[in-house]
N, C-alpha and C positions, 0 to 999 in steps of 0.2 A: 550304372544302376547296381544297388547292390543285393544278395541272395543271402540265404541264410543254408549251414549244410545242416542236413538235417539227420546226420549221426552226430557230428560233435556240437554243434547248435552256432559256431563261429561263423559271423557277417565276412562276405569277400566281395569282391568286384565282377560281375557277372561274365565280363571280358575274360576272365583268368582261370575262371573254375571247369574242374571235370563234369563231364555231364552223362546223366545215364536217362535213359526213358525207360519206365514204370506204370503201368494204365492207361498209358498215352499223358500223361503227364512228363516234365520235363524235372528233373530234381537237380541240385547243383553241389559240389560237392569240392572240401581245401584241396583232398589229394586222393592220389589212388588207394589211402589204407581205408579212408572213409567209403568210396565208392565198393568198393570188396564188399566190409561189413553190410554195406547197404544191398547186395545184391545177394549176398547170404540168404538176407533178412528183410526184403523190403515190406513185409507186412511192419513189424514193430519198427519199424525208423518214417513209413508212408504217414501212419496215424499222424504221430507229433506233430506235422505242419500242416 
């Protein structure tokens, strides 16, 4: 199955990806520079998808 990350917007394999939880939401993520930014920021990277 595949995810979308939703800092750099690149499709991956669900199997492969970092993962962080956010609202009880589960978000996915290429690598750890994405997942950072995203936990900086998770209001402006949540919106987007």
């Amino acid at each position: 199955m595949s995810v979308i990350d939703p800092v750099c917007g690149i499709e991956l394999d669900k199997e492969l990806a970092t993962t962080f939880e956010h609202n009880n939401r589960l978000f996915y993520f290429c690598c750890e520079g994405c997942k950072k930014l995203f936990e900086k920021k998770p209001k402006k990277y949540s919106k987007i998808w």
